[in-house]
DRENDO-1510 file (C-alpha; in Angstrom, 1 decimal, always signed):
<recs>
REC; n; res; u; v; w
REC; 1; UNK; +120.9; +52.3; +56.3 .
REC; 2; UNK; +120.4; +54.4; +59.3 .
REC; 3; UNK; +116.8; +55.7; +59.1 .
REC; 4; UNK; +115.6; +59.2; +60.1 .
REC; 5; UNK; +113.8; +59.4; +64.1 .
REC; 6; UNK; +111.3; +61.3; +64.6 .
REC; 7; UNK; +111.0; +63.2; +61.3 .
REC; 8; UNK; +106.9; +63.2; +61.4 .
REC; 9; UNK; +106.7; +64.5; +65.7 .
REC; 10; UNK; +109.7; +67.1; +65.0 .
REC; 11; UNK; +107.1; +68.6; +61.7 .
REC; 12; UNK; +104.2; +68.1; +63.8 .
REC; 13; UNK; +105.8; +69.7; +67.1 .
REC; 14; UNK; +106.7; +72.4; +64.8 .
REC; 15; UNK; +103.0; +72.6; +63.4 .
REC; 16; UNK; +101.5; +72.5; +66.9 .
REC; 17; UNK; +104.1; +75.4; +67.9 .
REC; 18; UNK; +103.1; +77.8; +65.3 .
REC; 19; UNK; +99.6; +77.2; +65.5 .
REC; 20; UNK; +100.0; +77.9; +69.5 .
REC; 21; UNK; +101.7; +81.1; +68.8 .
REC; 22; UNK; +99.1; +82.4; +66.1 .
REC; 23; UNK; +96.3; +81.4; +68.7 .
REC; 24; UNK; +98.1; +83.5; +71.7 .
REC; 25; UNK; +98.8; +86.5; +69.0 .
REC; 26; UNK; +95.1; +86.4; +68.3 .
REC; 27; UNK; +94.3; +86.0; +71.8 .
REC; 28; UNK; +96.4; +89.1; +72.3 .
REC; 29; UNK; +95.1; +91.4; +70.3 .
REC; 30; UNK; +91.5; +90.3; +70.6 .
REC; 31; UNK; +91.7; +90.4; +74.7 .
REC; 32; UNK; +93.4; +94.4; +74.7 .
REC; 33; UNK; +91.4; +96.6; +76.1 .
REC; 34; UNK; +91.0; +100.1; +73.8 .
REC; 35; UNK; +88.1; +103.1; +73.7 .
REC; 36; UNK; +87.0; +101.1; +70.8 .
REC; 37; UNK; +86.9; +97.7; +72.4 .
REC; 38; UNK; +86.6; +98.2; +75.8 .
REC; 39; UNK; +85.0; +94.9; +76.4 .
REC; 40; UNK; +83.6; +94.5; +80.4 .
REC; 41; UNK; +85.6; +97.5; +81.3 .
REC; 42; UNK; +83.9; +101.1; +81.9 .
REC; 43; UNK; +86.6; +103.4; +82.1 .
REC; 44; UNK; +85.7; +107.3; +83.7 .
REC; 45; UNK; +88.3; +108.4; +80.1 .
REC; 46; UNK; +90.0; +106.9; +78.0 .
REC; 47; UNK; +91.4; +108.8; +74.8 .
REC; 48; UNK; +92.3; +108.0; +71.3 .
REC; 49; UNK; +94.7; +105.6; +71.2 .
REC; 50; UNK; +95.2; +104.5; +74.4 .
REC; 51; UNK; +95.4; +100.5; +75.0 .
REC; 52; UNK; +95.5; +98.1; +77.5 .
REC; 53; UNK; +97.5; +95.0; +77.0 .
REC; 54; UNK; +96.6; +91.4; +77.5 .
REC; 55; UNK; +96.7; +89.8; +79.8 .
REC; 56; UNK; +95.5; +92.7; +82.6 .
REC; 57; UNK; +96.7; +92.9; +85.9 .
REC; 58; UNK; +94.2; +93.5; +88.9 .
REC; 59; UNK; +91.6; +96.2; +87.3 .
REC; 60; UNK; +89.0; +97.7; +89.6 .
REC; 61; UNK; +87.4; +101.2; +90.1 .
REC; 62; UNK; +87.9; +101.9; +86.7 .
REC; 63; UNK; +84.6; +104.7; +86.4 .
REC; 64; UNK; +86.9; +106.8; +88.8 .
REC; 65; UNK; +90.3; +106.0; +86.4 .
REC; 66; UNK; +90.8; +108.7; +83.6 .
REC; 67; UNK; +93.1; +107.5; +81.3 .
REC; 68; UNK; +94.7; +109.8; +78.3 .
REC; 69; UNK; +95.2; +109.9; +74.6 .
REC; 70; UNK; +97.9; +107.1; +73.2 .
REC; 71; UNK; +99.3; +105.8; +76.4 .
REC; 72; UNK; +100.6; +102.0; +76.4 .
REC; 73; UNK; +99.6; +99.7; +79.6 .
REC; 74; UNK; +101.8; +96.9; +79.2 .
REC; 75; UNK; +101.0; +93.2; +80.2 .
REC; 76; UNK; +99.9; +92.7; +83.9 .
REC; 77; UNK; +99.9; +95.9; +84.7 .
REC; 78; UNK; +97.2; +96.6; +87.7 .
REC; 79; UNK; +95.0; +99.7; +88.2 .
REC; 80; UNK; +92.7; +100.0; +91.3 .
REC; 81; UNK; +90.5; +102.9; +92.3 .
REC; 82; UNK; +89.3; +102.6; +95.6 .
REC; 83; UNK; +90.2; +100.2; +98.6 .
REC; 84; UNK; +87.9; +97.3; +97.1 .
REC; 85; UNK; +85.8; +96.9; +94.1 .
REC; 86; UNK; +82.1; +98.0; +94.1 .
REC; 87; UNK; +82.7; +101.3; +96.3 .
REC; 88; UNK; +81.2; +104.5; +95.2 .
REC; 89; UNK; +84.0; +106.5; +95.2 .
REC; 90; UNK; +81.9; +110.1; +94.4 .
REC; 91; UNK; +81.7; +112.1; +91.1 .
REC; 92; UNK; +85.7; +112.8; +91.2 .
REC; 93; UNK; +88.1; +110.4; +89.5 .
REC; 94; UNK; +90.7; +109.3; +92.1 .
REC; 95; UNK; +93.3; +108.0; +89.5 .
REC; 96; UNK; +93.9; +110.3; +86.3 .
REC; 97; UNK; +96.8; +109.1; +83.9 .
REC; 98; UNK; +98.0; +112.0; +81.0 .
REC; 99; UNK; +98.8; +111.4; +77.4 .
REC; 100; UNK; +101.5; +109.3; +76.5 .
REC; 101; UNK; +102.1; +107.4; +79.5 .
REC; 102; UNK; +104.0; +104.0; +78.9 .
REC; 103; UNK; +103.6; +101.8; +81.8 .
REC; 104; UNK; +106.0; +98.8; +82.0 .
REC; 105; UNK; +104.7; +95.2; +82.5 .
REC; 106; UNK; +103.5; +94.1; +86.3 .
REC; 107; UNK; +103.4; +97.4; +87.3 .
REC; 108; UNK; +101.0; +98.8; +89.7 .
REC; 109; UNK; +99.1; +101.9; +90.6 .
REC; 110; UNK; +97.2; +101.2; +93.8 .
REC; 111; UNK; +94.4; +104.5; +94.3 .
REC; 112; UNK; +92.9; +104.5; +97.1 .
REC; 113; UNK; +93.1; +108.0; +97.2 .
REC; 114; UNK; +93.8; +110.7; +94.6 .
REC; 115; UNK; +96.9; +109.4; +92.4 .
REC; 116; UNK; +97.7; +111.9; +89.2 .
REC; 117; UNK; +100.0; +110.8; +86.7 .
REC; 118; UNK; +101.4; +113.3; +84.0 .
REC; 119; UNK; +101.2; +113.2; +80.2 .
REC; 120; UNK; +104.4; +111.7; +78.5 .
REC; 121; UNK; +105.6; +110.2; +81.9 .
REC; 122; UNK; +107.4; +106.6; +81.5 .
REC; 123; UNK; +107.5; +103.8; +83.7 .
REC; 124; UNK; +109.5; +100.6; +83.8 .
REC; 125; UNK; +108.6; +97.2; +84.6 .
REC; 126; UNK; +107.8; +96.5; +88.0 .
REC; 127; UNK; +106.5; +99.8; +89.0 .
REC; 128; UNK; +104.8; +100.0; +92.5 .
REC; 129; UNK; +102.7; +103.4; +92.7 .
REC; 130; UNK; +100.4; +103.5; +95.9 .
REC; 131; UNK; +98.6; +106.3; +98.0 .
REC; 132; UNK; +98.0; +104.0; +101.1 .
REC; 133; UNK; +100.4; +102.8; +103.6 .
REC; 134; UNK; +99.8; +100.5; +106.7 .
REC; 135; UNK; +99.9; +101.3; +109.8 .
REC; 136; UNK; +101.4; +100.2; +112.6 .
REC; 137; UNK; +100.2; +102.3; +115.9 .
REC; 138; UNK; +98.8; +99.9; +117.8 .
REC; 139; UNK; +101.8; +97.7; +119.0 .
REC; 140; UNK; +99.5; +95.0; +120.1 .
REC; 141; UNK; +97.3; +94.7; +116.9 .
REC; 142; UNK; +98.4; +92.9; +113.8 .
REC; 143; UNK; +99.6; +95.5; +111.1 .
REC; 144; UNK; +97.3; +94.1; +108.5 .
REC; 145; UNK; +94.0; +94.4; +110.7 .
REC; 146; UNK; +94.8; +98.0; +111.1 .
REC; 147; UNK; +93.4; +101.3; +109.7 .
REC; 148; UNK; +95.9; +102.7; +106.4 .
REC; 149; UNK; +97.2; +106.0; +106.0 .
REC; 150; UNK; +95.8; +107.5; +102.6 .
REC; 151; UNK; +97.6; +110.4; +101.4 .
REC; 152; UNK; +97.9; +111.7; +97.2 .
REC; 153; UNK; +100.8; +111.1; +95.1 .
REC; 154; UNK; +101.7; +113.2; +92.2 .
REC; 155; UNK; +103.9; +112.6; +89.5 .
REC; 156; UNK; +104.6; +115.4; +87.4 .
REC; 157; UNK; +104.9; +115.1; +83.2 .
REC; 158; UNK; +107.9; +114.2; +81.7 .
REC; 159; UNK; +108.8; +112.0; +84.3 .
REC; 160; UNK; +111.2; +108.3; +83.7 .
REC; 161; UNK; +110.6; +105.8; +86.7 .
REC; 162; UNK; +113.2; +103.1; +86.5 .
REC; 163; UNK; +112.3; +99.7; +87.0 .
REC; 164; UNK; +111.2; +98.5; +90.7 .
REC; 165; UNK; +111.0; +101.7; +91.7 .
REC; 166; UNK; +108.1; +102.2; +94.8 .
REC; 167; UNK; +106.5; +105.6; +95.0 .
REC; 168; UNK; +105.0; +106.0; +98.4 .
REC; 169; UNK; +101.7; +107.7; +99.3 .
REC; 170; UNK; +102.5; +111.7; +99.8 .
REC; 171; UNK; +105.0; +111.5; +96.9 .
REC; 172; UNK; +105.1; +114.8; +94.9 .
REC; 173; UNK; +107.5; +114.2; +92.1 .
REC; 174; UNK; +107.8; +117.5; +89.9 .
REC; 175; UNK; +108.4; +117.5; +85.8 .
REC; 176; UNK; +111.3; +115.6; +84.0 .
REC; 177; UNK; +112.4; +113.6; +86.9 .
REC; 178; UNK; +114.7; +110.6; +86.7 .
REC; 179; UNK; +114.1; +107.5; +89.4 .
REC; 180; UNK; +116.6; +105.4; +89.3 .
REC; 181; UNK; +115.7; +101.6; +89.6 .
REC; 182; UNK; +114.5; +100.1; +92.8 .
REC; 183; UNK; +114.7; +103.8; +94.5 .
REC; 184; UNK; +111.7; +104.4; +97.1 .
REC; 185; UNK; +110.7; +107.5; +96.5 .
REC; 186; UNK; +108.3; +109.5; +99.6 .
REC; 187; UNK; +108.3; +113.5; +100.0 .
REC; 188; UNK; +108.8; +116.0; +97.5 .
REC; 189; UNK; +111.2; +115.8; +94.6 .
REC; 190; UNK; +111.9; +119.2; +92.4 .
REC; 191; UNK; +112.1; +119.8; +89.1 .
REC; 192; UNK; +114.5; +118.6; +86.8 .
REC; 193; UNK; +116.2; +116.0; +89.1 .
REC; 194; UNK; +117.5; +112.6; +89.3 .
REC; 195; UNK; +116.7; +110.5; +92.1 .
REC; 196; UNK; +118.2; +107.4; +93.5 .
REC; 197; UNK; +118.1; +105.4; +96.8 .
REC; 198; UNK; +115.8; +103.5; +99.7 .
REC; 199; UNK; +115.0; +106.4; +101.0 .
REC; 200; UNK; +115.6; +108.1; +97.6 .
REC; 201; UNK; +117.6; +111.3; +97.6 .
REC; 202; UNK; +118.3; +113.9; +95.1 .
REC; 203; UNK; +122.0; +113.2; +93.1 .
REC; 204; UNK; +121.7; +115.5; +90.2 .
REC; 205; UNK; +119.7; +118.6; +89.5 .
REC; 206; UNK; +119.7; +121.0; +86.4 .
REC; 207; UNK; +119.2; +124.7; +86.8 .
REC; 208; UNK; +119.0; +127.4; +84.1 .
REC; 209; UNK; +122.2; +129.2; +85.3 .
REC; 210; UNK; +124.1; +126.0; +86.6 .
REC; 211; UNK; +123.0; +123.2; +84.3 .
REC; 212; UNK; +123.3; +120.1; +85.7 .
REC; 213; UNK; +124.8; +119.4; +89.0 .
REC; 214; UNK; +127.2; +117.2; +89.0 .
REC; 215; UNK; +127.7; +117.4; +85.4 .
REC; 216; UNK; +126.8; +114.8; +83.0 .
REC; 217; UNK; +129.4; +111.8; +82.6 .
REC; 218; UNK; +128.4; +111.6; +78.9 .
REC; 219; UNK; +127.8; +113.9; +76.6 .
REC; 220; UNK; +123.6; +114.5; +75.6 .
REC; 221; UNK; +122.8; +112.2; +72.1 .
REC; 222; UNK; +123.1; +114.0; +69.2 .
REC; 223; UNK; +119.8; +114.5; +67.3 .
REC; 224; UNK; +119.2; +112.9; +64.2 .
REC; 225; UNK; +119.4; +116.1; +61.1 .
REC; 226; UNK; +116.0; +117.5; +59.8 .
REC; 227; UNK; +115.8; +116.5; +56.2 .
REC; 228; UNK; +118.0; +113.0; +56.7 .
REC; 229; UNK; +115.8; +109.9; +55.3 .
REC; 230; UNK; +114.8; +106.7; +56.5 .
REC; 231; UNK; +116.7; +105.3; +53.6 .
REC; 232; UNK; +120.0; +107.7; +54.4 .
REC; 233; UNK; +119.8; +106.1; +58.1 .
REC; 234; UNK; +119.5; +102.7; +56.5 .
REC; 235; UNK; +122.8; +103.8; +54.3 .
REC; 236; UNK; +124.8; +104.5; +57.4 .
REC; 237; UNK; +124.9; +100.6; +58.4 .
REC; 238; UNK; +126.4; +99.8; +55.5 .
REC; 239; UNK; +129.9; +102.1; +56.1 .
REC; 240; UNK; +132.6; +100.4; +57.4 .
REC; 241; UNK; +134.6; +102.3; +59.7 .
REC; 242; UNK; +136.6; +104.2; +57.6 .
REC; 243; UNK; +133.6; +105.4; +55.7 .
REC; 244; UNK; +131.9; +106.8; +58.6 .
REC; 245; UNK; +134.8; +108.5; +60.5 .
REC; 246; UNK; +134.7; +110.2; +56.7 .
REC; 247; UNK; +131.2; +110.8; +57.8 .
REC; 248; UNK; +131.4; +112.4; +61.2 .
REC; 249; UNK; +133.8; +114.7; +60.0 .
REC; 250; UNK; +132.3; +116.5; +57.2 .
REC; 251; UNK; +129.0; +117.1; +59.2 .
REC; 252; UNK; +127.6; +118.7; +56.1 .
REC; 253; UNK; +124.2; +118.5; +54.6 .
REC; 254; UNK; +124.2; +115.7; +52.1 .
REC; 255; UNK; +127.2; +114.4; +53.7 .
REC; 256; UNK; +125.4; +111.1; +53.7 .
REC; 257; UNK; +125.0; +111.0; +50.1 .
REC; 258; UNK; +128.3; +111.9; +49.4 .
REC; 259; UNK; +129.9; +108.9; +51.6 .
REC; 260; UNK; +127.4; +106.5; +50.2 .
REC; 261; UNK; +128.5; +107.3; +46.5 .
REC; 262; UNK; +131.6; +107.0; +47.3 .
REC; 263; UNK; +131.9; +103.6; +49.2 .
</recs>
């Protein structure tokens, strides 16, 4: 009779796996930095809510970082004030983040000089923010050995940054701006645009009297009813098709009740 192989290492593999997980989850939550837990970390601001994730990127500078209420700093995300650590960078902060900014994992914000980041503003992973450039004068001197160009970036609230996108020192992005993914954004960007490109450029941009130009491909998303449950929503995955074309076209309050009872 053909005996079992390796019944005890697959429940012990199994064992070990969990228990691994468990540990990192722990580790996790115990190595985030928060105003409550900061740990080594001494943060200009940071409000209510706000937490950064573990494992942390390159963090440096941080009295002269100002960080908002309930933003989310993803995994290996870094934040650097200042050229190099242990600079007294004056009584200003040189990077400020807004509420509810949501930056994506292994991004970067590199603040050599002034960087400001506006509330509700979210980032993809990948990010590359930075106020300094190299230069490259000098054609007989290696670019790394020579002086940067500093110059502030501003990104304005509202804003979505798309994954791999690079924002280059002088960028002043106004509100609700879209950056399309691995755009490389430098100069001024209005209000209410959509960028995309290496050098990015403008290729759509709402207006009160025009709306947006070009016009959207797809019509906006349809907001969810006030009054409609968590338990109504839950109700809608159970129609079949039939059900909810029912459903889209009474567009009634209580519609969702009705359809329920009846299927």
């Amino acid at each position: 009779m053909p005996r079992s192989k390796n019944t005890f290492s697959s429940w012990r593999r199994r064992l070990v796996q969990r228990a691994v997980h468990a540990g990192w989850a722990w580790v996790q939550r115990t190595g985030s930095v928060s105003a409550e837990s900061p740990g080594r970390f001494r943060f200009g601001a940071m409000g209510t809510g706000t937490r950064l994730a573990f494992p942390l990127g390159t963090v440096f500078g941080e009295p002269w970082i100002h960080l908002g209420a309930h933003c989310i700093v993803a995994e290996q995300v870094t934040l650097t004030a200042g050229l190099m650590p242990d600079l007294d960078l004056g009584p200003d902060p040189i990077l400020r983040i807004g509420d509810g900014v949501v930056l994506g994992r292994g991004s970067h914000v590199i603040a050599d000089t002034t960087v400001t980041i506006g509330s509700d503003c979210y980032f993809g992973p990948y990010v590359y923010v930075t106020s300094t450039n190299h230069s490259y004068d000098d054609p007989h001197e290696p670019i790394g050995k020579q002086w940067p160009r500093m110059e502030a970036v501003e990104i304005g609230s509202g804003c979505w940054i798309g994954t791999g996108a690079v924002i280059l020192p002088g960028a002043r992005i106004g509100r609700n701006v879209v950056v399309a993914a691995g755009a490389v954004v430098r100069g001024v960007v209005p209000d209410h645009a959509v960028v995309a490109g290496a050098p990015a450029r403008v290729v759509r941009r709402w207006s009160p009297g025009d709306g947006w130009q070009p016009p959207l491909r797809t019509p906006a998303p349809v907001p969810i009813p006030e009054g409609v449950t968590p338990d109504q929503l839950l109700a809608l995955t159970e129609l079949d098709a039939e059900a909810a074309a029912r459903l889209a076209a009474l567009g009634a309050e209580g519609a969702v009740d009705d359809v329920r009872a009846d299927s």
